[in-house]
N, C-alpha and C positions, 0 to 999 in steps of 0.2 A: 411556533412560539419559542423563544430565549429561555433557555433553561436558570437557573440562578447564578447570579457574579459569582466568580473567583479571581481570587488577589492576583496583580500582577505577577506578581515573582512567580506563581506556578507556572502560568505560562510559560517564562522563561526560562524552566527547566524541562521545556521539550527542544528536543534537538532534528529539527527538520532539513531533510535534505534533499536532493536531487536524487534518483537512483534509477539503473536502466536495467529492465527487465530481458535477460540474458536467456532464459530458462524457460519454460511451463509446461505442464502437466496437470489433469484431472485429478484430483482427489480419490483414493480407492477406494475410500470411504464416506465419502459424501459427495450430495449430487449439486450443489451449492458453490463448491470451494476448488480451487485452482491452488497448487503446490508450482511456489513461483521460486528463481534462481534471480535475486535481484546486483548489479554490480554501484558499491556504493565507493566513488574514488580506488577501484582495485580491488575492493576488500568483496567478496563473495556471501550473501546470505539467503539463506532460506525462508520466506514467507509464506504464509497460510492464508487465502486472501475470498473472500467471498465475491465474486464476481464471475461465476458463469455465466449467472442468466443476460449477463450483458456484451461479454467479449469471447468470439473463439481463440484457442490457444496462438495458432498463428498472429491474426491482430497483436498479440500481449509482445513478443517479438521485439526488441530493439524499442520499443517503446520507453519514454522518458516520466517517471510520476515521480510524487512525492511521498516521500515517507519518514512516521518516524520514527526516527534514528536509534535512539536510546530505552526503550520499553525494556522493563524484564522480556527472558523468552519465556513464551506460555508455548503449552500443549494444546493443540489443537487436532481432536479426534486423533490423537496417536502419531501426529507429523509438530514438528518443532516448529515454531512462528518466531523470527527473533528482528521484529519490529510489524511495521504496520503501514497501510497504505489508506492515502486519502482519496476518497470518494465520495461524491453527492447525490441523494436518492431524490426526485421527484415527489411532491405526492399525488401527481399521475402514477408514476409508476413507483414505491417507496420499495420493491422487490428489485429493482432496476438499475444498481448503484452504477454509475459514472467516475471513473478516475480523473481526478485533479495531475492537471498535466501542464507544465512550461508551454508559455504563448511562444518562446524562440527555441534555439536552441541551446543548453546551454551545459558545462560539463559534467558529468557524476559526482558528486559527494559535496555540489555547490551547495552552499546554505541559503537556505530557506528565513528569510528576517519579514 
């Protein structure tokens, strides 16, 4: 189910981009979360990303998803998250999230419209 409208203009102050996943590691403190090294256009950032139960670290590798861009950074179990990644869960599996991923190929830090 569609959760409630929101105005355009929020929308439009997410800043979505391309970003490749340069990095990963296991969470030390959770069994859930993967501590990713994402590269956005050059620029290097650390994300907190829940998706173990779907992808081993290797997979995540050179991989191209989407995220966004502009979030305050949160704490995440004691490791810094300074954006987010998009994923789709099932509800066969709603434990089971899925990265939203470029159909081509295409460069880091392209915008997401």
């Amino acid at each position: 189910m569609v959760k409630g409208m929101i105005p355009y203009k929020n929308f439009q102050e997410l800043e979505l981009r391309v970003a490749e996943i340069v990095e990963a590691k296991e969470h030390p403190g959770a069994d859930k979360l993967y501590v990713l090294i994402i590269d956005i256009a050059g620029e290097k950032r650390q994300i907190v990303a829940g998706i173990r139960a779907s992808y081993k670290v290797e997979e995540l590798i050179g991989k191209k998803v989407i995220v966004i861009a502009n979030l305050e950074p949160a704490v995440i179990r004691g490791e810094v998250s300074n954006g987010m990644l998009l994923a789709a869960s099932s509800p066969l599996c709603p434990t089971c999230p899925i990265l939203i991923t470029p159909e081509k190929d295409i460069p880091s830090g392209a915008i997401v419209k």
